[in-house]
N, C-alpha and C positions, 0 to 999 in steps of 0.2 A: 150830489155827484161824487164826493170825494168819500164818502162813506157805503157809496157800490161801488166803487175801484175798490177800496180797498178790501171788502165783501168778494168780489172777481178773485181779487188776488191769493184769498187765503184758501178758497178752495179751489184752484189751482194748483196752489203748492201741496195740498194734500192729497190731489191726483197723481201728483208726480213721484209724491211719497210710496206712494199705493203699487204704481207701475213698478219702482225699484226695488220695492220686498218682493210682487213677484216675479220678477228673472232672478234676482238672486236666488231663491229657491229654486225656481228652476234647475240652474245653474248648478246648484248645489246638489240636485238629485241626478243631473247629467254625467258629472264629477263622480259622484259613488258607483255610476256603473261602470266608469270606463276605468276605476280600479276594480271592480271585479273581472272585467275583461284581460287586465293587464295580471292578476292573479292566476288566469285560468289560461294567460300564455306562458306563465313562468312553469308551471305547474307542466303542461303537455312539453315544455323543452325540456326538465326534468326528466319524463318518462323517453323522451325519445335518446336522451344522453344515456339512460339504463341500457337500451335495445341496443345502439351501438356499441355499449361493452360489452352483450352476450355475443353480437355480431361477432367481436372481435377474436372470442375465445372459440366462436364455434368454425370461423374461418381456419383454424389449425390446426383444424384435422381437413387430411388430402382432399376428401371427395365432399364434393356442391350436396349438401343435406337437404331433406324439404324442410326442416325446422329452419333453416335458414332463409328457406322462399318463403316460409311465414312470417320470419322474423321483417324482413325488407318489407311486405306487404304492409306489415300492419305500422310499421314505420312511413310509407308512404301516408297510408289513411290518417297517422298523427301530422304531416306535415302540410298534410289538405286543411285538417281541421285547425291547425295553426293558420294557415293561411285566411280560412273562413273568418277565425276569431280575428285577426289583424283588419280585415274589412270591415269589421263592426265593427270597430277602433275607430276607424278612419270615419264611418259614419257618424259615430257619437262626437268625433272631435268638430265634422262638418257642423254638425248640428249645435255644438257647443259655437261657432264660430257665426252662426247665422242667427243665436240667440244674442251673442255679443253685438253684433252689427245691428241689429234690431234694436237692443237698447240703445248704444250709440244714436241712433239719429232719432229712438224719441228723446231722448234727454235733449239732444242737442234743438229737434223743433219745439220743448217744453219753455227751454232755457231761453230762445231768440221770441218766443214771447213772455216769458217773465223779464226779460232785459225792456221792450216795448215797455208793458204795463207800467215796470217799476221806473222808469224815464218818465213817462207821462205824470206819473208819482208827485215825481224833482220837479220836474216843470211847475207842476199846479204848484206845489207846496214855493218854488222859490216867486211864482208870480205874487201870491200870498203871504210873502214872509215880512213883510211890517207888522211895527208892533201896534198900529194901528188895524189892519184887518183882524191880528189873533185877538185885539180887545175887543174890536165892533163884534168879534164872532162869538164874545163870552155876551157882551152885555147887552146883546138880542137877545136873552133871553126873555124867554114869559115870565120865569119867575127864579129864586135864589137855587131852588134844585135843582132845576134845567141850565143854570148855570156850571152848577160843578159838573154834570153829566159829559157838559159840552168839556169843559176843563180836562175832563178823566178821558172823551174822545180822543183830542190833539195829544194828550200823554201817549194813549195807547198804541195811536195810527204811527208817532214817532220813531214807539219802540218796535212796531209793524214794518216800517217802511227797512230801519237798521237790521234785524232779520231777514229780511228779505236780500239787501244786499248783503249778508252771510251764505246762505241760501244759496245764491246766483255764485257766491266761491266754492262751496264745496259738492253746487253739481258739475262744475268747471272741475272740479278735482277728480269727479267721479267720473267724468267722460274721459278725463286721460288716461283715468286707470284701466278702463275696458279696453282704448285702444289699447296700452301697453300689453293685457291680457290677451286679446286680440294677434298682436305681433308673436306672444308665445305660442300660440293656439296654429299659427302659420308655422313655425320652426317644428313643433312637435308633430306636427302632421306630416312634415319635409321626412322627418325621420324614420317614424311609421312607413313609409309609402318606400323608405331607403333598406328597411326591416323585412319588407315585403319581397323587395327585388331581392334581397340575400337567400331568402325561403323558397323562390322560383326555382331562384339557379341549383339552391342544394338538392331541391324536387326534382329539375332534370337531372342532376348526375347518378342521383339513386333510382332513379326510373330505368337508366341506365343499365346502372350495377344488376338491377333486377331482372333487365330483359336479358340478361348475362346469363344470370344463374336458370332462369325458368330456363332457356335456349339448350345448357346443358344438363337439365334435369329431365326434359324432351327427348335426348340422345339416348337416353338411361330408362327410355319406356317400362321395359321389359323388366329389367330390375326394378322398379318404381313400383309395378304392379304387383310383383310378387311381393315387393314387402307389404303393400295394403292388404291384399290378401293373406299374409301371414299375420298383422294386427289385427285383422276382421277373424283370424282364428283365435287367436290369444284372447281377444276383447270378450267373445263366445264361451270361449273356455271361464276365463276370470268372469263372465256375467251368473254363468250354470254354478259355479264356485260359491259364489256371495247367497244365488239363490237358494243352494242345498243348507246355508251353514245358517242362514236367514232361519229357514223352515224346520229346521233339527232345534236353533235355541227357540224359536216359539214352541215346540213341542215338550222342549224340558221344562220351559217356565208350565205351560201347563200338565206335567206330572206332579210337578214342585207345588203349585196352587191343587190339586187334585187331593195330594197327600196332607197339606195344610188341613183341609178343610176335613178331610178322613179325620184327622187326629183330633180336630175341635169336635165330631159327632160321636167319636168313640170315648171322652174324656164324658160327655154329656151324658152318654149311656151309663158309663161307670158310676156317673153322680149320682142317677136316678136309681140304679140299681141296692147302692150301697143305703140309701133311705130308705128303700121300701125293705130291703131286710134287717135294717137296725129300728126299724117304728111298731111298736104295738100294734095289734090289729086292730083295736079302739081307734088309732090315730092316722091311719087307711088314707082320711078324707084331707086328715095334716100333711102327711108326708106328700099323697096326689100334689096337694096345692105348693107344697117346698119343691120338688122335682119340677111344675111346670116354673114358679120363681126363679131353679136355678137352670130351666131349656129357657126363658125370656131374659135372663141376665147374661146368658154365653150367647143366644142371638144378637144381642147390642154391641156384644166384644167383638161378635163376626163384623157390624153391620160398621165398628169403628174401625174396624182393622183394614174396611174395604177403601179403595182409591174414591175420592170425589167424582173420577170420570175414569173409566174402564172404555179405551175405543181399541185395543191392544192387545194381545196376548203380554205382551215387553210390561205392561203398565197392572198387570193383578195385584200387586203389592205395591204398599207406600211408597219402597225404593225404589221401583219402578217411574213410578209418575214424576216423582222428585228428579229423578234421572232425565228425564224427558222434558218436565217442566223448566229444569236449570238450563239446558243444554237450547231450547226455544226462546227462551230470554234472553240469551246471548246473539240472536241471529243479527245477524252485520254487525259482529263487532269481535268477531273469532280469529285467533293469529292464525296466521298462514303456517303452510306446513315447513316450508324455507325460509331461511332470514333477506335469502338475495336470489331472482331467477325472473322471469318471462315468463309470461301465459301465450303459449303461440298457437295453443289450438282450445275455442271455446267448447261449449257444451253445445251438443247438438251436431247436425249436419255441417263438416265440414270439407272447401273444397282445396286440394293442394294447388296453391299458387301456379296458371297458366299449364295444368296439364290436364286438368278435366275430369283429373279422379276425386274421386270421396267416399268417406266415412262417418261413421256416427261415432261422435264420444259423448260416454257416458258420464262425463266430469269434463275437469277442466286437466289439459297437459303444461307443465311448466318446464322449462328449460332453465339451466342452473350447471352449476361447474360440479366436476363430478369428485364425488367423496362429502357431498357437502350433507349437514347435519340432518335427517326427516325428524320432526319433531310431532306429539301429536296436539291437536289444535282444541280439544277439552277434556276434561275428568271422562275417566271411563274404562272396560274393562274390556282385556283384549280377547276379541272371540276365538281369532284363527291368525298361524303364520303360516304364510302356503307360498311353496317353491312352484312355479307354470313352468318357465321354462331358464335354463340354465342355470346360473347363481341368481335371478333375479327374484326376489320374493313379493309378497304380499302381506301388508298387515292391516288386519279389519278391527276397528275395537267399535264397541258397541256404548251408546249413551241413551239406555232406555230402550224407546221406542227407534232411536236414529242409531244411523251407522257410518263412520267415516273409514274412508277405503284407502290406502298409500301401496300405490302398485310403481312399483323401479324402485325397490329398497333393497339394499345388500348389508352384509351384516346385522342381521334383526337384532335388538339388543334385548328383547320381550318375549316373552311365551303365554301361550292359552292360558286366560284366568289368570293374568296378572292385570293389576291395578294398577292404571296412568293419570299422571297429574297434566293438565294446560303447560304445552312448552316441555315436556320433557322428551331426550332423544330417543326415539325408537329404532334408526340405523341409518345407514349412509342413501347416497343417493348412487344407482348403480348406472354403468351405462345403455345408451341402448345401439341397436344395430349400425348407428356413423359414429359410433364411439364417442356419443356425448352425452351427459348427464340431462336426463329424463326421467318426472318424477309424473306418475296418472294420480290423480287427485278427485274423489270422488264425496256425496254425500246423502245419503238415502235416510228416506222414512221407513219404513222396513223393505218391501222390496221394489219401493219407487223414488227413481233418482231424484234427488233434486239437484239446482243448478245453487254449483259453491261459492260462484259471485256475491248472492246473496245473502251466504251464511259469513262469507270471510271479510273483515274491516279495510277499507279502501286504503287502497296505499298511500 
């Protein structure tokens, strides 16, 4: 009897064992997300603290801008998305706090039967405790080894029984700590939910603000449209622009490769020529066989000279590929063309904030204080500076096969066929028609845009 109690009791305690490694874990992995959550709320209060600084600058000029009903928009949709992420919060915290309570009351139904067991323990052992039962219990035995066995049992069960009441304290210790964890898990939820209610209200006020500005941008129909219409002209013009200058450098690169390869066939003619008039006529069959040696030695230099992968006119020469190759291996992770600005209109179809118009852009538009630095965003050489319309220019530099666009630059600092380094200035940022600094950001594979999201490193 006293040797399956205390059999009962050992694997018991090694279930209980068992149960506490996994919530801790648990626990432990519950923990890592709800700092990723809390990261990815610091992270969207950061970006919406930028937006209100460009808000602030773009408020100071007179008239309600649509870069500003952009701005507000895309500022509400970060404080939805904060919102969103603060309810996963609150989720994981729920879930942290229902793992806790879980544990609590196994430990606690584990414990009120190991306190049972290990009572029943005491009892046996004090109804037992003369030194006449622990002797009759040795020297029953069958024989002198079954003696010590029995000896080395009452040792072991002793030191069995003193662990167990260890045991019975430090899961006594462990249940108060979940509760105490428990009681945190209640305050930091209080707070969350206190976080939550400040994000509502700020959401109303700027919902607000927002039904303000669309309401007088509404008023301004008529001027609203004409300016779209005159970006839908510009954007046509600047597209026909990129496309002529596109299709002119593919055509030089292929006179350049045209004349290369003239010059490797006429060098080869010259080789052959100058053997067959400096050879004996005896040697006819020598000089033939040296002339084809030096047409299959200048074929090898063609055949090294050429690019591993030709899908380009941009890529016929080494430089080329290398150019393209460089410039591919940097995607997402290319500096931006401003050190400080807003994305307030993506790439693609966009619609202006509450008036029902839209456009297509061909990049991404940033907003930024004006005068501020354009810089270009990798190695490369500048194809075209081209004035559309007023002082406002454009500069295209080309990397290989690809091309980056910067339309609202003033003061070009560069010219056609100069050589840019990553980061270096190329002009100011100029204004545009609400007299705010507007930079068009563009990024193409010869003459298909891509989206600069994915070429430029996340902020």
């Amino acid at each position: 009897m006293l040797l399956i109690t205390g059999v009962n009791l050992l694997a018991m305690f090694r279930r209980i064992i068992y149960i506490i490694a996994f919530l801790v874990v648990g626990s432990v992995a519950v923990a890592q997300t709800r700092e990723e959550l809390e990261k990815n709320r610091d992270e969207i209060q950061k970006e919406i603290e930028s937006i209100t600084k460009a808000l602030n600058e773009i408020t100071k000029s007179k008239n309600t801008t649509l870069g500003q009903a952009a701005l507000l928009q895309k500022k509400l949709n970060l404080r939805l998305q904060a919102i969103r992420n603060i309810n996963k919060e609150i989720r994981v915290i729920n879930d942290n706090m229902y793992l806790s309570a879980l544990e609590i009351n196994k430990l606690k139904r584990e414990l009120d039967t190991l306190k049972q067991q290990y009572a029943k323990s005491v009892v046996y052992a004090y109804k037992n405790r003369s030194n006449y039962d622990f002797l009759n219990f040795i020297f029953s035995a069958s024989n002198f080894n079954d003696a010590l066995r029995r000896v080395a049992y009452l040792k072991s069960y002793r030191n069995y029984r003193e662990q167990q009441a260890q045991n019975i304290v430090k899961t006594q210790a462990k249940i108060e700590e979940k509760i105490e964890a428990l009681k945190l898990a209640r305050l930091e939820k209080a707070e969350v939910l206190k976080t939550e209610d400040k994000l509502r209200s700020e959401l109303a006020v700027e919902k607000k603000e927002q039904d303000q500005v669309v309401s007088k941008l509404r008023s301004r129909e008529n001027e609203l449209k004409k300016q779209i219409n005159t970006k839908k002209a510009q954007d046509q013009k600047l597209k026909a622009a990129i496309a002529a200058a596109i299709k002119r450098e593919a055509e030089l690169a292929r006179i350049e490769e045209q004349k290369r390869l003239k010059a490797i066939e006429d060098a080869k003619k010259a080789a052959a020529a100058t053997a067959k008039n400096d050879a004996p006529a005896k040697n006819d069959a020598v000089a033939r066989n040296d002339a084809t040696a030096v047409t299959k030695t200048d074929a090898g230099t063609k055949a090294d000279e050429k690019p591993t992968r030709v899908k380009s006119d941009f890529e016929l020469t080494p430089a080329g590929v290398i150019s393209s190759t460089n410039f591919e291996n940097n995607k997402g992770s290319l500096p931006w063309p401003v050190d400080r600005g807003e994305v307030v209109y993506e790439m693609g179809t966009q619609e202006l904030s509450g008036t029902g118009l839209k456009f297509e852009n061909d990049g991404i538009t940033i907003y930024t204080l004006l005068g501020t630095d354009v810089k270009a965003v990798f190695d490369g050489e500048v194809m075209r500076v081209l004035f559309l319309d007023g002082n406002s220019q454009v500069v295209m530099i080309k990397h290989g096969k690809y091309f980056t666009v910067y339309s609202g630059v003033t003061g070009a600092t560069v010219s056609k066929g100069q050589t840019v380094k990553t980061g270096q200035v190329i002009g100011k940022v100029a204004a545009n028609v609400d007299g705010v600094g507007e930079l068009d950001f563009q990024v193409l594979m010869e003459t298909r845009n891509q989206n600069p999201r994915l070429w430029l490193k996340k902020k």
